[in-house]
C-alpha positions as CSV (number, residue, x, y, z in Angstrom):
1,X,24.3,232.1,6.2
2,X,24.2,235.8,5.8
3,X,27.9,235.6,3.4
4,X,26.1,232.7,1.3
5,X,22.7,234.8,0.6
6,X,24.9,237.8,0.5
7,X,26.9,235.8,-2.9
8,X,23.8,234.3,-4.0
9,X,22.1,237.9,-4.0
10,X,25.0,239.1,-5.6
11,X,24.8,236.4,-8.6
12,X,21.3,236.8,-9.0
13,X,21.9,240.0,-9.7
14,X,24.4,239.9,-12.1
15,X,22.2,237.5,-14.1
16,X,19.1,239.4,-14.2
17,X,21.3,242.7,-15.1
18,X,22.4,240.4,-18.5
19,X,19.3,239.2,-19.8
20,X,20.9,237.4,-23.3
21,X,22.2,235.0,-20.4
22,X,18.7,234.1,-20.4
23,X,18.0,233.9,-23.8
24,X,21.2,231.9,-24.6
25,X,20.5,229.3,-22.6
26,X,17.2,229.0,-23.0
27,X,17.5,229.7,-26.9
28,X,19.3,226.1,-27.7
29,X,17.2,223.6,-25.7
30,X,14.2,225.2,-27.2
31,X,15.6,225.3,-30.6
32,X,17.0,221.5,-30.1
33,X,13.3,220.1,-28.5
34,X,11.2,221.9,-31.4
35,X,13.7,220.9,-34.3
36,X,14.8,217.2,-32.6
37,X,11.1,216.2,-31.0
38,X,8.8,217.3,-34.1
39,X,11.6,215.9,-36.6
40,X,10.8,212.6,-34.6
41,X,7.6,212.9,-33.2
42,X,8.5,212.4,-29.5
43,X,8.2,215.9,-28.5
44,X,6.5,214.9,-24.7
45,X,9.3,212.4,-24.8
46,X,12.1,214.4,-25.2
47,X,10.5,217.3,-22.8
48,X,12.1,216.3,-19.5
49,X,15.5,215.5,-20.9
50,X,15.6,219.5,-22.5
51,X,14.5,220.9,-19.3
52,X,17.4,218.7,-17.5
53,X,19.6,220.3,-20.4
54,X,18.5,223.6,-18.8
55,X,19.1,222.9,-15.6
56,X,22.9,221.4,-16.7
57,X,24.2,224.6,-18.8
58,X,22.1,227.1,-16.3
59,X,24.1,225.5,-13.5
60,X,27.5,225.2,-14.6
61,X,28.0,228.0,-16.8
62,X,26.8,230.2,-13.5
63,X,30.3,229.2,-12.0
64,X,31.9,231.1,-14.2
65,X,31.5,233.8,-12.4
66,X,34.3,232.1,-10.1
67,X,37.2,232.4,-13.0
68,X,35.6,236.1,-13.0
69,X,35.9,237.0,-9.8
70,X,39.5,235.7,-8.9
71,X,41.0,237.5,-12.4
72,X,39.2,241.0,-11.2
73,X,40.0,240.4,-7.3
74,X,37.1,239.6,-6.0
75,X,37.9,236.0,-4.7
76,X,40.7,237.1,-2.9
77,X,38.7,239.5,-0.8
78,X,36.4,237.0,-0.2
79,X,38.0,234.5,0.9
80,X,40.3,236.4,3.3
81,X,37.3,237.3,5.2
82,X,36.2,236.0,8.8
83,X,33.1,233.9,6.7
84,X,34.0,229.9,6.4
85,X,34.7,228.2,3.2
86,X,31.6,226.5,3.1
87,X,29.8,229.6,3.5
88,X,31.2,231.2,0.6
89,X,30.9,228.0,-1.3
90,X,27.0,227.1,-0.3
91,X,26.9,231.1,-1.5
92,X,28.2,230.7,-4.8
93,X,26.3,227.1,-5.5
94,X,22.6,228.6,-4.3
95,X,23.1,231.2,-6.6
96,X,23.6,229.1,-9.5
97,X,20.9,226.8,-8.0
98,X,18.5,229.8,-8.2
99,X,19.6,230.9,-11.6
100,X,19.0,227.3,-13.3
101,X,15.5,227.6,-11.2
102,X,14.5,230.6,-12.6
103,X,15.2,229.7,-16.6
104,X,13.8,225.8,-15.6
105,X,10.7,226.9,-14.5
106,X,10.3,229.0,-17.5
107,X,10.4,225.8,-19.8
108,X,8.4,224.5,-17.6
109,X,5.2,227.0,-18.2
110,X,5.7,224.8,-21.7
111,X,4.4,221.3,-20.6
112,X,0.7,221.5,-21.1
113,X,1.7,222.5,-24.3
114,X,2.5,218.7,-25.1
115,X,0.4,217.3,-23.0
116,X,2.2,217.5,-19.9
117,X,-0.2,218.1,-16.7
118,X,0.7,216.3,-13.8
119,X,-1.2,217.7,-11.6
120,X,-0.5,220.2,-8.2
121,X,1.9,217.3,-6.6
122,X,3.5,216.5,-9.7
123,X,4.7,220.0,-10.5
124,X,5.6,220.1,-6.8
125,X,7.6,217.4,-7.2
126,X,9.5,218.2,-10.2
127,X,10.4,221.8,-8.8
128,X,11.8,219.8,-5.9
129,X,13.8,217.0,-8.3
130,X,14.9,220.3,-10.7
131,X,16.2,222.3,-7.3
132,X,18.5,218.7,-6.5
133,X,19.7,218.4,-9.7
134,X,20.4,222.1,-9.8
135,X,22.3,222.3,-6.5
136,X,24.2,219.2,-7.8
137,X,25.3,220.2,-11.3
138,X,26.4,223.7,-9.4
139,X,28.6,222.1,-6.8
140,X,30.4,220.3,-10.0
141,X,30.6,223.7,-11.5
142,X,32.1,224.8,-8.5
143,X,34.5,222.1,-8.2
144,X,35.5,222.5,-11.5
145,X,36.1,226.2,-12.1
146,X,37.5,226.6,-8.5
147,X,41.2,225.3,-10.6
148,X,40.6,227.3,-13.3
149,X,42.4,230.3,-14.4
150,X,41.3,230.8,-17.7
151,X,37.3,231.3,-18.5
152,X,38.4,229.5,-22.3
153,X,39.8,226.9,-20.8
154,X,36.9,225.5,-18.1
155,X,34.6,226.2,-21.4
156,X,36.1,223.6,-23.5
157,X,36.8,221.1,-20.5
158,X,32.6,221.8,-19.5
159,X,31.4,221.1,-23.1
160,X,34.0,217.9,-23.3
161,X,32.4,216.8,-20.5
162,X,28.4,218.4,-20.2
163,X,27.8,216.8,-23.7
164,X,28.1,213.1,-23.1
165,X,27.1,213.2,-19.2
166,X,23.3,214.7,-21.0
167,X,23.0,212.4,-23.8
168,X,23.7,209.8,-21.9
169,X,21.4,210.3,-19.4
170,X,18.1,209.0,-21.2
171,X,17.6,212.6,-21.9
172,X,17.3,211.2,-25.9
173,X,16.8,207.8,-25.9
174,X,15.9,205.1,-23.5
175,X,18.6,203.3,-21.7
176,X,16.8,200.2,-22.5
177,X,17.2,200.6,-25.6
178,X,21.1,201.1,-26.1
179,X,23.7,198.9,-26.2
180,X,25.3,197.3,-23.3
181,X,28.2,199.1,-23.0
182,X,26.1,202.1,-23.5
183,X,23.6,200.9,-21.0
184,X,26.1,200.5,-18.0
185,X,27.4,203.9,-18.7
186,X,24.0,205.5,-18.5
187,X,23.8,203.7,-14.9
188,X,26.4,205.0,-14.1
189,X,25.9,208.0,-15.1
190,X,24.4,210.3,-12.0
191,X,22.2,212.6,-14.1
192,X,20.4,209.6,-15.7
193,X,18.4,209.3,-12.0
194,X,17.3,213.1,-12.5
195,X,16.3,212.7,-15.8
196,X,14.1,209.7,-15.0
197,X,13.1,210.7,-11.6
198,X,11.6,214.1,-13.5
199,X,10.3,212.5,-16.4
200,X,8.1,210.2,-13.5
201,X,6.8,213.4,-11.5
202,X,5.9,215.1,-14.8
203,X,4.1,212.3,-17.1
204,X,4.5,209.4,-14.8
205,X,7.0,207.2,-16.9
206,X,10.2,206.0,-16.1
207,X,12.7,202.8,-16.3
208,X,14.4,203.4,-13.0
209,X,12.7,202.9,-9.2
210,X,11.4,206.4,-8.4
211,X,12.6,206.3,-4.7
212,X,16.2,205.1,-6.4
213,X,16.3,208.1,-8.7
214,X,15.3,210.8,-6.2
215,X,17.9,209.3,-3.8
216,X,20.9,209.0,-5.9
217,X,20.0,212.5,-7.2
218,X,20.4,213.6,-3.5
219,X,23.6,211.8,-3.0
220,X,25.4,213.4,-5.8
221,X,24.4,216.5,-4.9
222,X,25.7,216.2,-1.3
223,X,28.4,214.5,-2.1
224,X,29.7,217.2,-5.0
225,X,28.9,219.9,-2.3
226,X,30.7,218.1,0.1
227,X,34.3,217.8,-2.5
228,X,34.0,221.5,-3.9
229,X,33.7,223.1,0.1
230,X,36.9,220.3,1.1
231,X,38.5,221.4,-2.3
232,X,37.8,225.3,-1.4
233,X,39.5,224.9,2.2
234,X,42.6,223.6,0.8
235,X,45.0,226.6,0.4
């Protein structure tokens, strides 16, 4: 435990030492939920899905840090030291768990603005759903870049993929109301249970069983932790 806090400190502070991190990614979700909601008048609507938006680039664009640290030499160090691999994985996925925490729950501050107030539990509860997604979309980050040698590279291979796993999560529109097709892909989709399982703990709404969302939620996020740690052992 003390290598994983000692990466997660160290991201944490690399992220708070570049503050336009912060504004970049919380500059387009709030750009896209004023422009989107007001043009369509679903601002409350569309809330949950833009905070799951933050939560998504927050998490994965953390891991870039890997691609970083293996082209300056970092990596290397690391991972010849007496520390497991899943300590220096469960590291590098808390810190990007905690850096999609921090810029989440300052969207979050925004609810009552729309009329969003769920109450003591229900802001409980969505911290705790925004921390599994978090920990979840990290561990695919980390899966991910742990290949990559090129930071351009896992960019466009993120954006191929980050852009259709949100928008077809119910993040914009109901799965209810999509096609077929479309519908089974949104159940398949494993981000579609965060987005609904948040949209229930903040305004109480949702198509999907609550106990269902939470759960699947959990299972991605273990098993995504579970393939980037086997991945990261490999030599």
């Amino acid at each position: 435990m003390l290598a994983a806090l000692s990466l997660c400190r160290r991201d944490l502070v690399r992220f708070f030492r570049q503050r336009s991190r912060i504004i970049g990614v919380l500059g387009t979700p709030l750009i896209f939920w004023a422009l989107i909601g007001s043009g369509f008048n679903y601002m409350g609507y569309l809330y949950p899905g833009t905070l799951i938006q933050i939560l998504l680039f927050a998490s994965i664009f953390s891991t870039i840090s890997i691609i970083q640290d293996r082209q300056q030499g970092f990596l290397q160090g690391v991972l010849v030291a007496p520390v497991s691999r899943a300590s220096i994985v469960l590291g590098k996925v808390l810190g990007g768990t905690s850096i999609a925490l921090v810029q989440g729950t300052l969207f979050l501050l925004l609810g009552p603005l729309v009329g969003i107030r769920p109450g003591p539990a229900g802001w409980a509860a969505a911290l705790g759903i925004m921390a599994a997604v978090a920990f979840g979309l990290t561990a695919l980050g980390v899966l991910l870049a742990w290949r990559f040698e090129s930071v351009q590279g896992f960019h466009a291979i993120m954006n191929l993929l980050l852009i259709p796993m949100w928008l077809l999560s119910g993040a914009v529109f109901r799965p209810g109301t999509a096609l077929p097709w479309v519908r089974h892909v949104m159940v398949a989709n494993p981000l579609t249970y965060g987005v609904d399982a948040l949209r229930r703990a903040l305004t109480g709404e949702g198509e999907l069983g609550y106990g269902v969302s939470i759960g699947v939620t959990i299972a991605f996020a273990a098993i995504m932790f579970s393939l980037a740690t086997a991945l990261a052992r490999r030599r």
